[in-house]
N, C-alpha and C positions, 0 to 999 in steps of 0.2 A: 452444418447438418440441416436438412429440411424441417425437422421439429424446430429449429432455432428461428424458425422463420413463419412458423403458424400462430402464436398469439400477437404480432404487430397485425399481420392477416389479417385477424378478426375483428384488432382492435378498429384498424382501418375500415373496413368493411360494416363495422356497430356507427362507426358516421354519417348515416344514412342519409341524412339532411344536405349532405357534402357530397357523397359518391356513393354511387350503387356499383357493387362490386360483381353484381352478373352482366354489367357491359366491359367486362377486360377483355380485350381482343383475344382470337382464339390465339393466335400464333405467343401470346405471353401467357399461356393458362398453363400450357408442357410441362413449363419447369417453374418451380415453388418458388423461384428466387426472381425469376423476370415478374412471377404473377406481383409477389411482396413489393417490389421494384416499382411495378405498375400504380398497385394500390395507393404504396405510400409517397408517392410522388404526384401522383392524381389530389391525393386529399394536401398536400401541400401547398398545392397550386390553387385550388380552391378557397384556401381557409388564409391563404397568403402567411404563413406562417409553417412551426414546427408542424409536422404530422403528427406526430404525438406528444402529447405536452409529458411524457417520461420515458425514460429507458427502464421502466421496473412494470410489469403488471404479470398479476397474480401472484406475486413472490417470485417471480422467474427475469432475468436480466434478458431488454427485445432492444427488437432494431427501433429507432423511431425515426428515423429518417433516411430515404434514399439518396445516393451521393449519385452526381453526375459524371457523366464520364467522356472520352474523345470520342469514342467507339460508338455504335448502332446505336441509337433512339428511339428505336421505332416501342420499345417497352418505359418508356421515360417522358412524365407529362413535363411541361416545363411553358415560360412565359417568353420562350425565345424560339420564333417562329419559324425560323429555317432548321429546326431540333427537333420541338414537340412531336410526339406519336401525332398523327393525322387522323385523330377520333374524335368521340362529342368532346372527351375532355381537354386534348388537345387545344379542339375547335373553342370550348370556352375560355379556357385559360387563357387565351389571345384577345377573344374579344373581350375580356375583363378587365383588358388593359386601356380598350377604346383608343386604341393608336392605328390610326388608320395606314403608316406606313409599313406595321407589322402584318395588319389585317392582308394587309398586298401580296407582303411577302409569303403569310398559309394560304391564300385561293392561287397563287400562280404554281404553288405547290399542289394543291388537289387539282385544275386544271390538266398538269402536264402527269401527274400520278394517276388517279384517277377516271379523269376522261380522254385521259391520252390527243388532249389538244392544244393549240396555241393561241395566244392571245393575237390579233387585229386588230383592235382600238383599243388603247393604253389608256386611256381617259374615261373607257366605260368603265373599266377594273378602276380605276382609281375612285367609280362613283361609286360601285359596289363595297371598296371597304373603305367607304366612310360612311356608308349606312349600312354593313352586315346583315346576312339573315340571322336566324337567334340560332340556327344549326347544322349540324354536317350536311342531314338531310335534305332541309330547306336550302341549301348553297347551293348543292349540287344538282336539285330540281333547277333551281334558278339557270346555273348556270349551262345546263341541258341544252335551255331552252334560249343560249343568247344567241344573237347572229351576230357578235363580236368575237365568236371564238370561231375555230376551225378543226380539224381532224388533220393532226399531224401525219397519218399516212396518207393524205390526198395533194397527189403533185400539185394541186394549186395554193395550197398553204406553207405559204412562203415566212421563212424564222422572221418573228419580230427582231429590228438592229435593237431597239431600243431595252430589250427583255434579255435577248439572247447571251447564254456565258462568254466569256471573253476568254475564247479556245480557238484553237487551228480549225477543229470543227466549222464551227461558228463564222471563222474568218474567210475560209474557203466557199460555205451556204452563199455570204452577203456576195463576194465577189462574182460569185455565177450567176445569181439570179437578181443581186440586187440593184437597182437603178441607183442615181447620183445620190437621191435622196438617200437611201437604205447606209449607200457606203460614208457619206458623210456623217450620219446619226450614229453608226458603227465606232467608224473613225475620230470621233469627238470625243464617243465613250472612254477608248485607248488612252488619246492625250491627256485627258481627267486622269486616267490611273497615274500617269505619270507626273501628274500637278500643274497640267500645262495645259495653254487654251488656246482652240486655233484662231489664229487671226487673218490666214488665207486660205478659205476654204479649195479652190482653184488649185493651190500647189501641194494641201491635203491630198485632193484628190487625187493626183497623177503620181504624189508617194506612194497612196494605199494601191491604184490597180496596178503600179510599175512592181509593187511588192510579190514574192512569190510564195511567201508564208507570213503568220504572225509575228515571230520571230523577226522576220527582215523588217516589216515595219514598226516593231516594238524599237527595233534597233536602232533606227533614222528618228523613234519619237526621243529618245533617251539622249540624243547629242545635241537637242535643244536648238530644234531649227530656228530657222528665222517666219517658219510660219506657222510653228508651234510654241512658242517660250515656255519653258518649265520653271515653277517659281520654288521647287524643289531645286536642295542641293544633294550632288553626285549622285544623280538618276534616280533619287528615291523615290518608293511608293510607301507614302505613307498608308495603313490601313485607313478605310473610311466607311463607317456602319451604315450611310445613309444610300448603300449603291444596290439595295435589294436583293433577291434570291439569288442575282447572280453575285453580286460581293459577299455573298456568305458563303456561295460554293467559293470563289476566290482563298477565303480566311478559312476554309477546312483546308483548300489546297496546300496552303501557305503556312497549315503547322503540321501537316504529311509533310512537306521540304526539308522544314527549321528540324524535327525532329531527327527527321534522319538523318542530316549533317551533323546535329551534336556532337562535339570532342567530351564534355564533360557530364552536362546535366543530361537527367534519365527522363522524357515526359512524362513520367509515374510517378513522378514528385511536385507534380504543380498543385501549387495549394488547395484546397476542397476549394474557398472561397473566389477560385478563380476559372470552376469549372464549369459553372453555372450557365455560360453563354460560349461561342466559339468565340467569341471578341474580345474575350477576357483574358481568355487561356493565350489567343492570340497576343496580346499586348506582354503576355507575361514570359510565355517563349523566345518571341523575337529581342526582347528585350536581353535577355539573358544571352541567345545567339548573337546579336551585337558585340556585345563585352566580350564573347571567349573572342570573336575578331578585332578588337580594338576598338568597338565604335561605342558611345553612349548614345543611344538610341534617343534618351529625352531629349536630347541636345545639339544632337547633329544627325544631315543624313546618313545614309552606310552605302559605301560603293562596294563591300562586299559579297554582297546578295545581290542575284540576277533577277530582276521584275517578271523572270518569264521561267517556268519550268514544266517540264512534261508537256507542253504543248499549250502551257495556259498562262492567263498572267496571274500574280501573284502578287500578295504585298511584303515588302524587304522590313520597314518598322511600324513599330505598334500606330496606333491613332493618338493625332496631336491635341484630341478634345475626348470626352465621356460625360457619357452622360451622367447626371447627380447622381448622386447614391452607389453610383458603381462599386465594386473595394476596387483596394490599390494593387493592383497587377502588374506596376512597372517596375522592373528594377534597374536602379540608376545611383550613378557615384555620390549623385548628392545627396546628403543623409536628411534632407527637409523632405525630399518625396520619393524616396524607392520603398518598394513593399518591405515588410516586418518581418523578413523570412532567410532562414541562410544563405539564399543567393542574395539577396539586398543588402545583407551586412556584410556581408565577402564583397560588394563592389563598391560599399563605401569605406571600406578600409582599405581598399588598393586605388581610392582616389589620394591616399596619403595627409588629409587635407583635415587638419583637428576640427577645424567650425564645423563640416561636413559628419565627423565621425562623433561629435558631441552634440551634433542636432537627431542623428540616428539613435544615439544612446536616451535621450530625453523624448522621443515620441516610442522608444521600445518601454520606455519607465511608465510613460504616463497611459498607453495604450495598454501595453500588454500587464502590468500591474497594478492600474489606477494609483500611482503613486506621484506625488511632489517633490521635486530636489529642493533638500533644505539646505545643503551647501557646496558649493561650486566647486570647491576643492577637492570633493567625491567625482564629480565627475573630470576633474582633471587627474586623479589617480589614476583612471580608468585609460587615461587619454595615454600616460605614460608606459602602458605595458596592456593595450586592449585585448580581452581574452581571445581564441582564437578562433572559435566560433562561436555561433549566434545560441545555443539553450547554453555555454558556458558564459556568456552576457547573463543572459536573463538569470541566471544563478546566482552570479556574482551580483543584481542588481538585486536581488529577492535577501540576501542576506546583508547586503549596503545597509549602515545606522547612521547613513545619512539620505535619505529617505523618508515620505513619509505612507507606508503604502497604504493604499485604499481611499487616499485624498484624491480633491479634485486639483488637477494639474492647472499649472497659474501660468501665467505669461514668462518663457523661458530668457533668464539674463542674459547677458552681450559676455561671452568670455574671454573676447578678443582686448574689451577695451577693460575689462575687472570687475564690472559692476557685479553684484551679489544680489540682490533683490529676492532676500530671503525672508520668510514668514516671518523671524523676529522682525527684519528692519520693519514688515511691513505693519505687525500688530502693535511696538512703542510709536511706530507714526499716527497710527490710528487713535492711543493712547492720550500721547502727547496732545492732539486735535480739542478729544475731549476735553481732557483738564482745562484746556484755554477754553474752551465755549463755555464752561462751568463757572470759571472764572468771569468770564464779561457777563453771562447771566446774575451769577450776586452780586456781582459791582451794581447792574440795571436795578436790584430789590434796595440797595442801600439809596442809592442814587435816590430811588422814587421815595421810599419814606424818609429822608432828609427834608425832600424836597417839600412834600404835604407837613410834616410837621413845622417847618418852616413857614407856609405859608399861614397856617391857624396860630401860628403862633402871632404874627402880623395882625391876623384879624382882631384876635382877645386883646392888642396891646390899643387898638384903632376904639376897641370898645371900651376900653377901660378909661380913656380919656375923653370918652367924651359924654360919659357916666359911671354910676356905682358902679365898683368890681359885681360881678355876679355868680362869678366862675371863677376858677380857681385856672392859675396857668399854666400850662403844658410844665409836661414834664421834659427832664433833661432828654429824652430818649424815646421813641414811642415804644406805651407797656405792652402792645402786642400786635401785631400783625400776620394777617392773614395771604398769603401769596399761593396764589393760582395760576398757573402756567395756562391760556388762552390758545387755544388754536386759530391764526387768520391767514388771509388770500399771503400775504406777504410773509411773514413767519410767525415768531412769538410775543402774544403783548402779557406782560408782567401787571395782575390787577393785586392792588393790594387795600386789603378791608377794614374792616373796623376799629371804633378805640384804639385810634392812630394819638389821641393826646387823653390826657384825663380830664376827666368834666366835658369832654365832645363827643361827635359822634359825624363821622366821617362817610357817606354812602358807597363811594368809590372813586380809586383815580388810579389813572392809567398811562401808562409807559409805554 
């Protein structure tokens, strides 16, 4: 209901320091739920954190965070620039990243939105965002006024190859109006998608304009010619984040494809944590698409997916790198790195493979529980009749007494070869240590006053012969000593003090 959605509103909009809430675009103001949308996703992205640090205010249960989704953007601020609403806050949320390959990707966006133009020298836009203006407004004065850009309805503003999406569109522009140059920078772009690098430009050329669509020459890149090599196996496009506006249109394409071929999984079910970016959701899809055709994505290419749909190219599987911090959005048989989610434990349980299904079981313990296995034999229970899906794991691990939850998770043992390397073995080992150091430390305290009483004993016997007694002679034992454990560069020196014999007096001696 729209009352459900006016005190996070507020809440959002009382962060004034963060976001002023009289710039929400008009077309997200209509309706309560794009404005809330707006607001708390703007203050998100700004504070780089939760939007609201609770879901309770005034006594009343709110939203405090907007969730991302596949669909329209254009009410959804975000730090992923072929997504973000194309407004100031947008505009900051990007530049707050200071990533000048993203910064690229929103001005080729406002460019071709906004001033409905194309770029001519890709090197002034590449100087543009890596010094940004500080604003929408400022950009787009700036960018008014470049002679690097052009007016897309003027027949002499010809598609940049090196910008332009990798579509039939696109591939038909270069071959009519583009010279060698244009089709070659084109046609370079294609073989990348397919993981292959030309190394004849000459016989490139006379495949690209002997081609009659993208399709035909998509098709002669994928068989791996001899003046393209593909170092992909069975024609895969691996996804690659670093290919710009047009690879992010690519990776929306490419999970419009995946989705719609789906036999099993719904795209309405990809994890919150993986919707964050198109790249994400991308890795998590295709991954998933893989499996229902046989392929494990992290592992091998997929020759069941076409590089090319609707007219455009596409990528078949997820991305072979990510960047830090990413989550894990791939699902894969091996239970060391598929995502924590019921498609990730459904594909490591149909790998059949115990190390695989016991390495899933011990990052769903220690992630999703904060807990430690304290005996291996718990987890081999599990192994012999694994629940059947993934909240009846987490269940059966949430009531496991052999566990320790809410610990921090320790280095997982080898169950292949037996070892246990459980908290006892490790706390009597640590045990054991001590007593022995304890031990050679009073051994060093006896040692040293043996030692010094020994030696005064020497001396009283030196003086006694060679006049009067004066002093009485050591006792069997020194009657008291003083031991101070010393801190030095090397470790500990043992000083031991006074009234080390009777009738002396001892300053110090050291160990």
């Amino acid at each position: 209901e729209d009352a459900s959605v006016g005190l996070p509103l507020e809440a959002a909009c009382s962060q004034s320091s963060l976001f002023d809430c009289a710039s929400i675009p008009s077309e997200c103001g209509d309706d309560s739920w794009l404005t809330a949308r707006y607001a708390l996703s703007a203050l998100r992205a700004a504070s780089s954190g939760s939007s609201l640090g609770t879901c309770e205010r005034s006594g009343s249960l709110v939203f405090a965070q907007a969730q991302a989704t596949l669909d329209d953007a254009s009410c959804f601020v975000s730090h992923e620039p072929a997504q973000t609403a194309l407004t100031e806050e947008g505009y900051a949320a990007v530049k707050r990243l200071k990533d000048a390959g993203k910064m690229q990707v929103l001005l080729e966006r406002l460019i071709e939105s906004s001033l409905s133009s194309r770029v001519i020298d890709v090197e002034e836009l590449q100087k543009m965002a890596e010094n940004p203006p500080n604003s929408v407004p400022e950009a787009l004065a700036e960018l008014a006024e470049a002679a690097w850009l052009c007016s897309s309805s003027s027949a002499a503003c010809s598609l940049n190859p090196s910008l332009a999406t990798l579509e039939e569109e696109s591939f038909e522009a270069v071959l009519a109006d583009g010279g060698d140059e244009a089709v070659t920078t084109f046609g370079k772009r294609i073989v990348e998608h397919y993981g292959g690098e030309v190394t004849d430009e000459s016989a490139m050329l006379s495949a690209f304009r002997s081609s009659v669509s993208l399709a035909t020459f998509a098709a002669s890149v994928a068989q791996g010619p001899t003046w393209a090599p593909s170092s992909f196996a069975n024609s895969t496009c691996f996804a690659r984040e670093d290919t710009g506006l047009a690879g992010s249109l690519s990776a929306k394409a490419s999970i419009s494809q995946a989705c719609a071929a789906m036999e099993q999984f719904d795209c309405d079910d990809i994890p919150t944590e993986c919707l964050d970016t198109w790249w994400d959701a991308l890795d998590y899809i295709l991954s998933v698409r893989n499996l229902e055709l046989g392929f494990d994505a992290s592992s091998e290419g997929s020759a069941a997916l076409s590089c090319v749909s609707g007219g455009q190219l596409v990528f078949t599987s997820p991305r072979m790198s990510r960047p830090s911090g990413s989550p894990n959005c791939l699902v894969s048989k091996d239970g060391s790195v598929s995502a924590l989610t019921s498609e990730g434990y459904q594909a490591t349980l149909a790998s059949a493979s115990n190390s695989s299904i016991s390495a899933f079981i011990r990052r769903a313990a220690a992630e999703q529980l904060l807990a430690t296995v304290l005996k291996d034999s718990g987890i081999n229970s599990l192994l012999a009749n694994p629940p059947a899906s993934y909240l009846e794991l987490l269940a059966a691990l949430y009531e496991a007494d052999w566990l320790s939850i809410g610990a921090l998770e320790e280095e997982p043992s080898n169950l292949e070869n037996g070892s246990s390397g459980t908290d006892e073995d490790f706390l009597s080992w640590r045990m054991y240590f001590l007593y022995v150091l304890g031990g050679i430390v009073g051994l060093a305290v006896v040692i040293s006053a043996l030692y010094v009483w020994s030696k005064e004993l020497r001396s009283w016997q030196r003086k006694n012969k060679s006049g009067p007694a004066t002093s009485k002679p050591p006792s069997e034992a020194p009657s008291k000593a003083t031991v101070t454990p010393v801190s030095t560069g090397l470790g500990v020196a043992i000083v031991v003090g006074e009234d080390m014999i009777a009738g002396g007096k001892i300053e110090q001696a050291a160990l």
